[in-house]
PAPA-638148 format. One line per 4 residues: their letters; for each residue y, z, x of N, C-alpha, C, O. Coordinates in steps of 0.001 Angstrom, whole numbers. Layout:
BEGIN
a = Y,Z,X,Y,Z,X,Y,Z,X,Y,Z,X | ...
% end
This chain:
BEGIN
xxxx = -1167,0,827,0,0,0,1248,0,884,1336,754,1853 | 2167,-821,548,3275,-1224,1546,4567,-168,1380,5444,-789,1980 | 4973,648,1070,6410,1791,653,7172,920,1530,6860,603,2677 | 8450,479,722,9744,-121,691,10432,931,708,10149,1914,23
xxxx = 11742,844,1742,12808,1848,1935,13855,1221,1142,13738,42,807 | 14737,1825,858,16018,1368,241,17300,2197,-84,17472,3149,-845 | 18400,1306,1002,19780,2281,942,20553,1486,71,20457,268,-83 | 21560,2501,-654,22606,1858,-1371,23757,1837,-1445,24361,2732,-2035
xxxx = 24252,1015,-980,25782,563,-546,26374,734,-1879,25877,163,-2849 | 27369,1461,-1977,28280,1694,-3274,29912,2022,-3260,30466,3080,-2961 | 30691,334,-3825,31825,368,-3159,32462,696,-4720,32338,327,-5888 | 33417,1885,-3676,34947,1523,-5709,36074,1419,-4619,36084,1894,-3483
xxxx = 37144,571,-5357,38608,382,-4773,39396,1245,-6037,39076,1824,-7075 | 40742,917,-5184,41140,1781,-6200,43238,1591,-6062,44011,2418,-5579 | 43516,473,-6571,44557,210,-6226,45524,502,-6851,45549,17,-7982 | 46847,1477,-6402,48240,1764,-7207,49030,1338,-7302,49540,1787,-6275
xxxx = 49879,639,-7767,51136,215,-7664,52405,799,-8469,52635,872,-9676 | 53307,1273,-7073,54450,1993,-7490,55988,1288,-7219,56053,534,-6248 | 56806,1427,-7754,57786,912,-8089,58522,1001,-6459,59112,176,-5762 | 58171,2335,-6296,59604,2820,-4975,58734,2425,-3577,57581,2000,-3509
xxxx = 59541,2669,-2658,59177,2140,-1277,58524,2953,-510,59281,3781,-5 | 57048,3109,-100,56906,4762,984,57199,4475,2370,56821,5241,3257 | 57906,3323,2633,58101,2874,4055,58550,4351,4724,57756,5052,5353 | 60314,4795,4421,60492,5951,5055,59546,7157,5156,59606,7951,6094
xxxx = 58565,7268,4021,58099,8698,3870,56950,8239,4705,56797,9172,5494 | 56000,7273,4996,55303,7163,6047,55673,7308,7388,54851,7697,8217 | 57059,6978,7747,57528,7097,9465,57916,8404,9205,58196,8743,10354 | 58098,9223,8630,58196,11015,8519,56982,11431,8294,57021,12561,7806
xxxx = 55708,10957,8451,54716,11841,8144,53852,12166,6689,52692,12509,6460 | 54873,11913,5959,55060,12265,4157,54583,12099,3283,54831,12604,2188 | 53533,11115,3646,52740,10158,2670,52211,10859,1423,52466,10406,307 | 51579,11806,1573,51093,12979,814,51962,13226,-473,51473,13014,-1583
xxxx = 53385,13721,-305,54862,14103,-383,54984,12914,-1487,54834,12890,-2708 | 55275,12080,-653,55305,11095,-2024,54186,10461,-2740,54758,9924,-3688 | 53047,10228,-2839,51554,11088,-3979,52149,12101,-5098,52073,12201,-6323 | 52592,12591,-4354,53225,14167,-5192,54151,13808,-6236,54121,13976,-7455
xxxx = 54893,13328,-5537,56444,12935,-6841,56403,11435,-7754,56649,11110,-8916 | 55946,10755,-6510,56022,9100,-7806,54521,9449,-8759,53781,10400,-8506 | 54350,8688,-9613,53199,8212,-10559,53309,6373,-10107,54278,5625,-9979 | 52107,6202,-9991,51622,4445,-10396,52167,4197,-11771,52192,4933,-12757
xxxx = 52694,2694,-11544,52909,2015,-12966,52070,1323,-13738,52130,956,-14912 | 50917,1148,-12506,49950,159,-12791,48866,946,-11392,48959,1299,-10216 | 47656,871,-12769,46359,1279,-11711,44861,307,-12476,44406,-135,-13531 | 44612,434,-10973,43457,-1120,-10792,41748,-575,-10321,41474,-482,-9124
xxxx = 41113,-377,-10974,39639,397,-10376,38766,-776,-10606,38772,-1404,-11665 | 38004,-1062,-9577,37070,-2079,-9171,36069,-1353,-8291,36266,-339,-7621 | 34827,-2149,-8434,33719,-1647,-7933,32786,-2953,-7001,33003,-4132,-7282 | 31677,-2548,-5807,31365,-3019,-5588,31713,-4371,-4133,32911,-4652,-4097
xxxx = 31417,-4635,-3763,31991,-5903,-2775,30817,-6137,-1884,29759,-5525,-2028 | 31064,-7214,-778,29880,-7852,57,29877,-7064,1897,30642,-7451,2781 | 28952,-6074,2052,29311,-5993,3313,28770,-7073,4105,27718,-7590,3730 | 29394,-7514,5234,29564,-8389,6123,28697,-8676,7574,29540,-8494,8453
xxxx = 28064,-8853,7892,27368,-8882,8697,27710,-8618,10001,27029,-7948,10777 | 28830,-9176,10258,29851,-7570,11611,29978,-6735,11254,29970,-5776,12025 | 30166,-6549,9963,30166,-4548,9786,28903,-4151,10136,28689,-3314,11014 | 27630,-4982,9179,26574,-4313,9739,26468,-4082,10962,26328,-2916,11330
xxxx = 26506,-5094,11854,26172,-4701,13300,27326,-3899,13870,26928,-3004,14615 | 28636,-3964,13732,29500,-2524,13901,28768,-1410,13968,28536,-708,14951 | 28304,-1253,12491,27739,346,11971,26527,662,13071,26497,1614,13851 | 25484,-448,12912,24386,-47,13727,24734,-28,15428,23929,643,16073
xxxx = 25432,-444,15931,26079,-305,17400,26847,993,17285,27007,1446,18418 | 27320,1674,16471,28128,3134,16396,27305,4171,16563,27440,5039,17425 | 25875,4067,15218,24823,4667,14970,24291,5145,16713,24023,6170,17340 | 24355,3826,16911,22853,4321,18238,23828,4072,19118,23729,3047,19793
xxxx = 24733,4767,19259,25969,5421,20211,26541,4168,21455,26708,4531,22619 | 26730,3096,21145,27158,2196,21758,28847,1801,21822,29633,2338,21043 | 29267,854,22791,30646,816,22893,31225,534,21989,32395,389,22343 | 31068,276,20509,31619,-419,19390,33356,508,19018,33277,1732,18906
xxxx = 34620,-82,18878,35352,859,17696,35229,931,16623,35166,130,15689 | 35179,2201,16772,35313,3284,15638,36046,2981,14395,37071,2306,14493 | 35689,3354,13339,36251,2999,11619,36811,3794,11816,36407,4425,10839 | 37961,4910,12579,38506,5749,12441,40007,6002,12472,40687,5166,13067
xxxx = 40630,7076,11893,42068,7082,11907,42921,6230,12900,43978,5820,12421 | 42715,5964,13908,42858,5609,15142,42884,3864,14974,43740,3271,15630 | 42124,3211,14263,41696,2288,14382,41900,1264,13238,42638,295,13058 | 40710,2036,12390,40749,1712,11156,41681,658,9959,42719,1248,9659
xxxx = 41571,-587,9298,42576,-918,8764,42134,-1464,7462,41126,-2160,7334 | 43030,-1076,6377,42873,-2553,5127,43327,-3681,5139,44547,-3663,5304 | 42996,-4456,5061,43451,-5914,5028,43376,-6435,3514,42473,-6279,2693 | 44497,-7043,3406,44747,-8257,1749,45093,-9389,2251,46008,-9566,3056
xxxx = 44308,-10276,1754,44918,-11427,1686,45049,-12537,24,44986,-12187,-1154 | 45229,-13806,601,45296,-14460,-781,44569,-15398,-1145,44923,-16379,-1799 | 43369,-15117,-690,42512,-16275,-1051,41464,-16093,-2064,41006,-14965,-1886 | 40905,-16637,-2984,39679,-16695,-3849,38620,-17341,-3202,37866,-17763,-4078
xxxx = 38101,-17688,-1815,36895,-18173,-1234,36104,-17483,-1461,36407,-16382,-1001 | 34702,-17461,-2191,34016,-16435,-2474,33198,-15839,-1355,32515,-16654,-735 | 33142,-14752,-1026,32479,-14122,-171,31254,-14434,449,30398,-14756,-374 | 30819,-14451,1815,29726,-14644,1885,29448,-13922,3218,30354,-13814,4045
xxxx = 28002,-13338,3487,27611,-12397,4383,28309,-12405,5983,28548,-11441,6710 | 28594,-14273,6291,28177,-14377,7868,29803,-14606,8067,30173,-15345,8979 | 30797,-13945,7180,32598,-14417,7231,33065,-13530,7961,32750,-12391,7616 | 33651,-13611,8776,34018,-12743,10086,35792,-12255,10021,36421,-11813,10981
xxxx = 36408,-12513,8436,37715,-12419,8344,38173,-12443,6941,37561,-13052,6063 | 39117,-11861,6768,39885,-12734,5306,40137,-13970,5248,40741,-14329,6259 | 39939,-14834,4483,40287,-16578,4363,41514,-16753,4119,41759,-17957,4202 | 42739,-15942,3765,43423,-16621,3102,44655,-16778,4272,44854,-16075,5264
xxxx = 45541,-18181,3690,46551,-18733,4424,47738,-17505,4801,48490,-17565,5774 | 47705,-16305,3709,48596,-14885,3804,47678,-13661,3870,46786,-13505,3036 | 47906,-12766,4895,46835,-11555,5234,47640,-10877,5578,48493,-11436,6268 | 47831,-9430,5330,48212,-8638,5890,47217,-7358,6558,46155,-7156,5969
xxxx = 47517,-6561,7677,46720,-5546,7592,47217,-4583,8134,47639,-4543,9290 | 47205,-3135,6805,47562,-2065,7350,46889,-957,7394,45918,-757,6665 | 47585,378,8754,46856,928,9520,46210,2342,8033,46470,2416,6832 | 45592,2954,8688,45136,4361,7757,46378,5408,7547,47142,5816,8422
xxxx = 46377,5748,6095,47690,6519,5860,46975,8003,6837,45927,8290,7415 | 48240,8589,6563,47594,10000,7248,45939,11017,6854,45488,11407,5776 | 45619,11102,7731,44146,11928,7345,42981,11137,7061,41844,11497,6756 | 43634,9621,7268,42518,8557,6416,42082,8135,7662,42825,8235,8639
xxxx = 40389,7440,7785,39515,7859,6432,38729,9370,6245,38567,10050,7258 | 38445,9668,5468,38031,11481,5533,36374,10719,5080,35943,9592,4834 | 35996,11729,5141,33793,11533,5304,33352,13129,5168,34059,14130,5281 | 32367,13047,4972,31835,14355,4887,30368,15040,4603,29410,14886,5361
xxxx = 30340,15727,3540,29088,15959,3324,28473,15455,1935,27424,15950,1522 | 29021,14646,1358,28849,13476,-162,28411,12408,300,28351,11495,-523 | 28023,12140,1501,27326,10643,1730,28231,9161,1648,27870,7986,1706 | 29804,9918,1459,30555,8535,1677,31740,8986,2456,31948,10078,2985
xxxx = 32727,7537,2400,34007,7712,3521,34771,7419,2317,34298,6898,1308 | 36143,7833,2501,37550,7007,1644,37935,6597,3185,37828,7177,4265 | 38474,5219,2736,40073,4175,3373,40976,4406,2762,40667,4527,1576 | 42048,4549,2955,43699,4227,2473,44521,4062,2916,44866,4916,3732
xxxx = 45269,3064,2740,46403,2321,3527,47143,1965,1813,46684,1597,732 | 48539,2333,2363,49451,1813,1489,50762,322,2527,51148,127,3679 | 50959,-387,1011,51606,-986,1846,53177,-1184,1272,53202,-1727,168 | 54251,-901,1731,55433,-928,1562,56233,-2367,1169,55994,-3574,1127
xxxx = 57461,-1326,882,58315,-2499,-288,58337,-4218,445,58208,-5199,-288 | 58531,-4356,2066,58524,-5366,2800,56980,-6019,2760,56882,-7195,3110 | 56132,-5517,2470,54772,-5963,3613,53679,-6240,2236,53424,-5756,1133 | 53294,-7243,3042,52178,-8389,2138,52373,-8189,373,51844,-7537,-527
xxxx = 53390,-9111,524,54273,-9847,-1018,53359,-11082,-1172,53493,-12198,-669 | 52620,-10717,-1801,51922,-12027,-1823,51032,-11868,-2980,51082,-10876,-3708 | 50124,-12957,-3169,48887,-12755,-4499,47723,-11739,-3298,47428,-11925,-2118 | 47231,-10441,-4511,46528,-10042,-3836,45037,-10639,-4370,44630,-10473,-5519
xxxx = 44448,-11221,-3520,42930,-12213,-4214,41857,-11713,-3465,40782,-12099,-3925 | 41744,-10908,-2360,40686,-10506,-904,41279,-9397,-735,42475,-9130,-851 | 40144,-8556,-373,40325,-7026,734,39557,-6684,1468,38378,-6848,1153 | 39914,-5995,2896,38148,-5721,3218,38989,-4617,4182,40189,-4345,4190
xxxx = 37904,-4109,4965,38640,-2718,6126,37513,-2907,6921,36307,-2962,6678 | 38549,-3038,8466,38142,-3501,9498,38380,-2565,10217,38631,-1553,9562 | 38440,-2358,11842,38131,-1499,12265,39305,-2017,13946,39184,-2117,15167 | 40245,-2178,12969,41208,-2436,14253,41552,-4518,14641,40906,-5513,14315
xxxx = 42869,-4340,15456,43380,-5005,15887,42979,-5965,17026,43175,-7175,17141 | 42250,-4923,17978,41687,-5704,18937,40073,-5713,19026,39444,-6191,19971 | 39543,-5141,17953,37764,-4931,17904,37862,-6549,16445,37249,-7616,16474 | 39019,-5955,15240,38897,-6759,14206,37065,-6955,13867,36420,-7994,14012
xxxx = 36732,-6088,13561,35045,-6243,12760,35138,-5943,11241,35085,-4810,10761 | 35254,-6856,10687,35265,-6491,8612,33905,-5743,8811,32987,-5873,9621 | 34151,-4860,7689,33354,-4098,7527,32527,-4646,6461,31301,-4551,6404 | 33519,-5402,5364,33055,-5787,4316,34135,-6610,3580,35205,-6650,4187
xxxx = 34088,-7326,2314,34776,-8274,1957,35111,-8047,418,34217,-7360,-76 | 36209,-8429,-623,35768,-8324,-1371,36747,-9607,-1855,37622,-10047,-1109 | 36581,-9953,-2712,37429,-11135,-3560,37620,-10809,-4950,36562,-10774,-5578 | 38859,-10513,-5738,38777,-10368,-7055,40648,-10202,-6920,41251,-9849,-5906
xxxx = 41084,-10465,-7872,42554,-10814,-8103,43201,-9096,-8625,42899,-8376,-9577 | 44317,-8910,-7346,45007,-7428,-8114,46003,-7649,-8384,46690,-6659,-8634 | 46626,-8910,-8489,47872,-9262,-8899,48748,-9546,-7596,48385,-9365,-6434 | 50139,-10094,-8095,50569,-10343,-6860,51810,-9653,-6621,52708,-9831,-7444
xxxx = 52000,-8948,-5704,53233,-7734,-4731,54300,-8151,-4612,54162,-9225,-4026 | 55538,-7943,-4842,56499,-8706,-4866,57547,-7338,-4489,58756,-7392,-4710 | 57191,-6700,-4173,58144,-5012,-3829,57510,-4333,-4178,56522,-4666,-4833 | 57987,-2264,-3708,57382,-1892,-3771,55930,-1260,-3004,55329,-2039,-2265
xxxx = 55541,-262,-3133,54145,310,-2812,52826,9,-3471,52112,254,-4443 | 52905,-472,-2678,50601,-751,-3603,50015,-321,-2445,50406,-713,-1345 | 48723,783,-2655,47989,1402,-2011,46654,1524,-2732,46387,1995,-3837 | 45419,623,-1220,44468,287,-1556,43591,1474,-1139,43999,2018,-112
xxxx = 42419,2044,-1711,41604,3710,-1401,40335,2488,-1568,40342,1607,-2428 | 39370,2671,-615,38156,2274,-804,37283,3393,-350,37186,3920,758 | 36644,3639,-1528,35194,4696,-1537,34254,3929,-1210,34170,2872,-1836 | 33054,4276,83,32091,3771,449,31051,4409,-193,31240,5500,346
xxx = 30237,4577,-812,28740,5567,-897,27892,5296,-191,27437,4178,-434 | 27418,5814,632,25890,5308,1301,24628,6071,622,24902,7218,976 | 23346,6194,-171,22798,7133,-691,21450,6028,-853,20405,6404,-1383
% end
């Protein structure tokens, strides 16, 4: 008799969009601070996405303690872009002609003893105005390894704060 193992990847996003700018309250530290006082005008919960086949091998090069960077505060990034190319395992990037990618707000990503990680990156009144159609979180600037991909339309940024939270589950 053959016993099959099986892990389960379990993604939610979780996108806000607020009217005011957190540009300043991020270069003060603040991010938190303003959480506190604005409310979203608009909130976006999605589930699910494609991990990527550099993430996989990311993860498993981290696992068994090799030179890989780290998904970590340090590193860590969300990326949007504007494309609808539908996802596929062996894509090594966002497709679209507009991408932005920003770094982990403070404390991000946190992990623990629940079997998953949060991402969060917000992005300010200047930065990636565009259709949001792709997301994924990579693991830096000069490593750039998607972790994973996702494609589905959050509308498009035109000012303002929108801040993307991706819950991983591993279980």
């Amino acid at each position: 008799m053959r016993v099959r193992e099986r892990a389960n990847w379990h993604v939610k996003a979780v996108c806000c969009k607020y009217r005011q700018d957190i540009s300043l309250w991020q270069a003060l530290g603040l991010e938190e601070e303003f959480y506190r006082i604005f409310q979203p005008y608009e909130t976006i919960e999605r589930e699910h996405n494609l991990l990527l086949n550099e993430g996989i091998n990311a993860i498993l090069t981290l696992v068994c303690g090799g030179s890989e960077t780290a998904y970590n505060n340090a590193n860590a990034r969300i990326g949007v872009g504007n494309s609808n190319t539908a996802a596929v395992a062996t894509q090594t990037a966002l497709q679209g002609a507009s991408t932005a990618f920003k770094a982990m707000d403070t404390s991000y990503p946190t992990y623990g003893t629940s079997q998953q990680v949060v991402f969060k990156a917000s992005f300010g009144d200047s930065e990636a105005n565009f259709a949001w159609e792709e997301w994924t979180v990579d693991n830096g600037a000069s490593a750039n390894k998607n972790m994973n991909r996702k494609v589905e339309s959050l509308g498009t940024k035109t000012s303002g704060t929108w801040s993307l939270q991706v819950t991983i589950t591993l279980s």
